[in-house]
N, C-alpha and C positions, 0 to 999 in steps of 0.2 A: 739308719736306726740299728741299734743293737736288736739280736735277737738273743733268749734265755735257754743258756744251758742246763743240761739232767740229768746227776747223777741217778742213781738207783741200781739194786741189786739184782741180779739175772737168777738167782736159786730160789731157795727157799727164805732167805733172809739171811741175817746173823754174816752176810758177806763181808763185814769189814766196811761201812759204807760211813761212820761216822769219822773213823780215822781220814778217810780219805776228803772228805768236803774241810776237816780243821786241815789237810794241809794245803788244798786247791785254795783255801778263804783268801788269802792277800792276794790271788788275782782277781777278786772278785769283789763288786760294792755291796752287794747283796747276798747271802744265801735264805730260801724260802722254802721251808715242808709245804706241800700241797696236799698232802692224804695220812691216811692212819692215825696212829693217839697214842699212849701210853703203852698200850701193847709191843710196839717200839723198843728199842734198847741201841742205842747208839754208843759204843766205849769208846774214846778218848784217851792216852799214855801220853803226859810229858812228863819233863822235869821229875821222875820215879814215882807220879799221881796217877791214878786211875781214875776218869772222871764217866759217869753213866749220866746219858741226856735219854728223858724217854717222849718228852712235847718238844721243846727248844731246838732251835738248829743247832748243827754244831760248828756253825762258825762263832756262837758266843762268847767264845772265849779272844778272838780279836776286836778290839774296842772300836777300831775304825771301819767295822763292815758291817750292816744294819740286817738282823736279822728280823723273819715276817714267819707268824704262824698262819697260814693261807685257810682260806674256805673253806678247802678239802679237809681240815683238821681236824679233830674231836679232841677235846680239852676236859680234862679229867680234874676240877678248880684243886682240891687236895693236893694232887700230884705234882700239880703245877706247880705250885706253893713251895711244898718240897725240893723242887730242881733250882728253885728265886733262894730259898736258904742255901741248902748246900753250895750255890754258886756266891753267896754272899759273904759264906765262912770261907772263900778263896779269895775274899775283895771285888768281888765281879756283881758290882749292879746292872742286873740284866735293864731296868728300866732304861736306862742309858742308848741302848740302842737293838731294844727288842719293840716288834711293833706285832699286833694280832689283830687278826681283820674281824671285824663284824660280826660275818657271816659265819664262823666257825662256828660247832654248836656243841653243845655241853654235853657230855657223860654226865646224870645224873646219878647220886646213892643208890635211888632204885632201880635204876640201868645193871648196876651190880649186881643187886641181888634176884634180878632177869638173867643173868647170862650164868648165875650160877643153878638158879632152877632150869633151866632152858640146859644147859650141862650132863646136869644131873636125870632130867628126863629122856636123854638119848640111850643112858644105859652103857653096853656095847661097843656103841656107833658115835660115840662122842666124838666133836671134833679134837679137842685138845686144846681150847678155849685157855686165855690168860688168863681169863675172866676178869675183865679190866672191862665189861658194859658196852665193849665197842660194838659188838653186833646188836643187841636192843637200842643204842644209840644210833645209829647207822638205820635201823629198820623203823625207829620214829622221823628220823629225818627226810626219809622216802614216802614214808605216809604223811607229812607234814604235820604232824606233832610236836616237830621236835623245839627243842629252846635252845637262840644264837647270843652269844658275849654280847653282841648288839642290844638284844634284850634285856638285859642287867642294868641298863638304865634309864628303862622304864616305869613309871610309877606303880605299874600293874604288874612288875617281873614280880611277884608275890603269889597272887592270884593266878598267874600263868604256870608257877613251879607247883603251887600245891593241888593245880589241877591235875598235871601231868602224872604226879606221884600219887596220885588217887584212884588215876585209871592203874597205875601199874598195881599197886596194892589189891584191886580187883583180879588181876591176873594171879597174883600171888597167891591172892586165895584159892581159886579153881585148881592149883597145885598143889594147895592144904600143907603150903611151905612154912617152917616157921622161919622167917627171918630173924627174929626177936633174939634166938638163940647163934645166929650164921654173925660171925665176924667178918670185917672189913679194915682191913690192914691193922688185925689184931685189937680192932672197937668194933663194940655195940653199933648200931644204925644208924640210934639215933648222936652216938656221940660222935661217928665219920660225917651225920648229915651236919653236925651243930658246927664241925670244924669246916665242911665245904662248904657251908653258907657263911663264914666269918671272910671268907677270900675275898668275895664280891665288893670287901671295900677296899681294899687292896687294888684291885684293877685298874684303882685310878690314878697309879701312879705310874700306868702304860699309857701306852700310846694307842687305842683301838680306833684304826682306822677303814674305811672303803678299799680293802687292797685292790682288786681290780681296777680303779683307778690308779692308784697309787703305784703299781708295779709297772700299767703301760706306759705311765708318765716317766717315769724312770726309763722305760727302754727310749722313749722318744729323745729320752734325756744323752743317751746313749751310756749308760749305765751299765754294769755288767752287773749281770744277777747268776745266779748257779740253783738251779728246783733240785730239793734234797728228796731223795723220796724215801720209805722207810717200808720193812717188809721184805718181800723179792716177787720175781716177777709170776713166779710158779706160786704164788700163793692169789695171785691175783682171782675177784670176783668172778669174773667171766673165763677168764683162761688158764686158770691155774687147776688144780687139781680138783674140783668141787668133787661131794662140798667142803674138803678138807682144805678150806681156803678164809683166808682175810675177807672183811666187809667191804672190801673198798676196793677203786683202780688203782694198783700198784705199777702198772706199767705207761709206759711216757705220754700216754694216750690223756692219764688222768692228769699232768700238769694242766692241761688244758682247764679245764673244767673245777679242777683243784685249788688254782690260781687266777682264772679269767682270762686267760692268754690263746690267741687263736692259733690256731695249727701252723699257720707260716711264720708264728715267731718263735719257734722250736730251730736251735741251730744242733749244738754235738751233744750228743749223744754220750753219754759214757756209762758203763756197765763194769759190774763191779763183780766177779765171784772168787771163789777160795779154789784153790792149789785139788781141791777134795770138794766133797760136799757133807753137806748137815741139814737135818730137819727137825723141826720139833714139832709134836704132837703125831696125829694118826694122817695116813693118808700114802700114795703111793710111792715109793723109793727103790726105783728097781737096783742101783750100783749098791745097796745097806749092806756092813757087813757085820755079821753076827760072831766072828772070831776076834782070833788076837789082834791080829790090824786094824779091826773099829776099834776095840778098845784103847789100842797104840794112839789112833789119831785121836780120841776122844780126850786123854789123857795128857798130850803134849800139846794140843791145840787148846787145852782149859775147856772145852765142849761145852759147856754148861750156859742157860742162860741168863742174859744179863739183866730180863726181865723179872723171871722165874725162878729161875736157879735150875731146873729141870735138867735132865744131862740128854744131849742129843744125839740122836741120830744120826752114825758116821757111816760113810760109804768113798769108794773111787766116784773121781771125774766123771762127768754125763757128758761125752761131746752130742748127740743127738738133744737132751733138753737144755744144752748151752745155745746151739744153733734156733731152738725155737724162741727162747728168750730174744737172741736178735734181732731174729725178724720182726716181732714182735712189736719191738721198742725203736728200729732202726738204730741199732747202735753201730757209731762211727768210732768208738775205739773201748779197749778194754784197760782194766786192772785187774792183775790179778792178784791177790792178796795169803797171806798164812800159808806163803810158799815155805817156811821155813819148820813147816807140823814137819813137813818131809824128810828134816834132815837123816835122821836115822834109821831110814828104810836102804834099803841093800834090793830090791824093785817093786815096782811101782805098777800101777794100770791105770786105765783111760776106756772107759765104755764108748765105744765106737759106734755101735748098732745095737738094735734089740733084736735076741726072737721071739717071735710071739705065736703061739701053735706051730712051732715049725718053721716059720717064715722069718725071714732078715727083714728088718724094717729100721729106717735109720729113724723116724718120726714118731713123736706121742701122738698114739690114734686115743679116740674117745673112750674104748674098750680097752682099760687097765686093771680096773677093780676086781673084775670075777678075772679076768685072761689076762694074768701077771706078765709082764715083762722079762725076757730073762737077759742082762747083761752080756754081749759078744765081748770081750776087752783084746787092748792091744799090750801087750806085755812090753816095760821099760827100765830098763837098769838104772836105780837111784846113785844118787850123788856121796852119800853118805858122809856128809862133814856139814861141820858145823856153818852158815852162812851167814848171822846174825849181825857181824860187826865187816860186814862185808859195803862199802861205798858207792862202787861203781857196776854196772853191767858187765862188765868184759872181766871182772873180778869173779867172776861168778863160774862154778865148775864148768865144765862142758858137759855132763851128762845133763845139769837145771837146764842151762842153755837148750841142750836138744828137747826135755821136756816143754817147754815154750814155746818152742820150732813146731811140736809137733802140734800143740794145743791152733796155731795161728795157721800151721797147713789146714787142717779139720773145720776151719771157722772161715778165715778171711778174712779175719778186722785183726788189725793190728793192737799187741799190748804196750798200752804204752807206758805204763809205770807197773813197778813189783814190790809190792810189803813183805817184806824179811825181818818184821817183829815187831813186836805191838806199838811203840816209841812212835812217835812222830817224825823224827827223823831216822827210823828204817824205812825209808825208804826211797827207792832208787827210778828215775825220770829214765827211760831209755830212749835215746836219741832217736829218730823217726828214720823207718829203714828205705 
């Protein structure tokens, strides 16, 4: 029996993880999201297109490999709608071989206009919310409120939406919010609610199936599937930086649960981060750099998000929270990606350790927030050229080379492929050492 592999991101997200599942997809029959929603921003480069997935896997764009929006999903129906055009005005009927399970459950309108009161009442201490609903969606799903794609074809999905959206309207009030006046991707309420309830007849020209069945039958099948995950791993619910974290398990724990798949059908592991790191919104970042060189990488890496637009948070390498990502997730090999922000640095660093009061710690203890972290780094002579159109590994400077060298002395898991530019074909397979 096949077991399902996992990508996912080890940082804060934004690791490049969409490029890397569209070019893994032809070995693979399957790619499957297990967690997160819209909040999402998966970018894609071929052919000189930029393509953003923020529900949809990103193997969609190969016709013969059957993508699945899993359990673990929130489905934003607008959104969605959005990703089925834009992909239709390239010729790409996603119906053809996008299938969404059941059990995924809806981002409702007034999910939205929760995460943006919920935002707004933190003040200060906001998290830095998309505000794309997934934490009010997520937090009715856990209270069991919530409403699944399954339900939509129900005779009662009427009565079941407009009760939900009645409690939250109570909520609203107690905030003495006016929605009435708050836009929703530039509409009124009720003009976003009028065009997410036109979707629901749309649905029917998917495939909404039992994934849980459906994917272990495939593994018995002996099928090869690939779990996309979306996020990183440092945002994760439980182990990520709370509360300055995603609503969901981003780490490989949650394919389980994401998708219905037991823990011994988990085979590789793959883990995906950038050359650098990036964060968006508030929360901790001990490598962040507030000079010319975040701005340097912020600029030549395009920083910005692909959900948002927001410009992020640039800092050096974290070898101590790349090592806890591992563990984490057991990852059995790396990518590392936007090696190529690097080229016109003259050197480089790599945070090694933290101090924290005085003490070398190589580990994120719980005590970060008030007792900052201060970055140890290990100093590295850049490459300074350009590597964009570069093919092979061994083409590759000696000083990238040693930066590589050193990130895989510091780790132990081997990298086994390098993105040297946003394209689909930057990128380079290094031979297993």
């Amino acid at each position: 029996m096949k077991k399902i592999d996992v990508l996912l991101g080890l940082q804060w997200g934004d690791e490049g993880k969409g490029k890397i599942v569209d070019v893994l997809t032809p070995e693979y029959d399957m790619i499957a999201r297990f967690q997160g929603g819209p909040n999402a921003g998966h970018t894609l480069e071929f052919n000189g297109i930029k393509h953003v997935l923020h529900t949809i896997p990103s193997g969609i764009f190969h016709e013969k490999t059957i993508n699945i929006i899993g359990n673990g999903v929130l489905i934003d129906l607008f959104i969605f709608q959005k990703e089925i055009d834009k992909l239709s005005e390239r010729n790409i009927d996603a119906s053809k071989n996008l299938k969404i399970s059941k059990k995924a459950h809806l981002i409702l309108p007034t999910h939205r206009l929760l995460d943006a009161v919920y935002e707004k009442s933190k003040g200060d201490s906001k998290i830095g919310s998309t505000l794309k609903g997934i934490g009010p969606a997520y937090t009715d799903r856990t209270a069991r409120n919530g409403i699944r794609i399954g339900d939509t074809l129900s005779q009662d999905f009427a009565a079941k939406y407009n009760q939900l959206k009645e409690q939250h309207f109570e909520i609203l009030k107690s905030f003495q919010f006016d929605f009435k006046n708050y836009l929703i991707e530039n509409m009124t309420f009720e003009e976003y609610e009028s065009k997410w309830l036109a979707v629901i007849d749309n649905l029917k020209n998917f495939d909404l199936i039992d994934s849980e069945y459906f994917i272990n039958q495939a593994l018995r099948d002996n099928k090869s599937i690939l779990a996309e995950g979306a996020q990183g791993s440092l945002l994760d619910i439980d182990f990520g930086s709370y509360p300055f974290v995603t609503s969901s398990n981003t780490i490989s724990a949650g394919v389980c649960t994401g998708l219905g798949v037991s823990p011994d059908k988990i085979g590789k592991v793959i883990g995906v981060f950038k050359a650098y790191c990036t964060r968006v919104g508030s929360g901790s970042f001990p490598t962040e750099l507030f000079d010319k060189n975040g701005e340097k990488l912020r600029e030549e890496g395009k920083e910005f998000g692909s959900t948002t637009g927001r410009p992020r948070r640039c800092g050096w390498l974290d070898i101590p929270a790349l090592n806890y990502a591992i563990m984490l997730n057991g990852v059995t090999e790396l990518v590392v990606t936007k090696i190529d922000v690097l080229n016109g640095f003259d050197n480089l660093k790599i945070c090694h350790k933290y101090n924290q009061n005085g003490t070398l710690i190589d580990y994120i203890p719980f005590e970060t927030e008030n007792n900052p972290l201060q970055p140890v780094y290990d100093e590295i002579i850049g490459w300074n050229s350009n590597i964009n159109n570069i093919s092979t590994y061994n083409q590759f400077p000696e000083n990238l080379k040693s930066y590589i060298q050193h990130i895989e002395n510091n780790v132990n898991i081997p990298i086994s492929m390098v993105s040297n530019g946003p394209d689909r074909t930057q990128t380079i397979f290094r031979e297993s050492k």
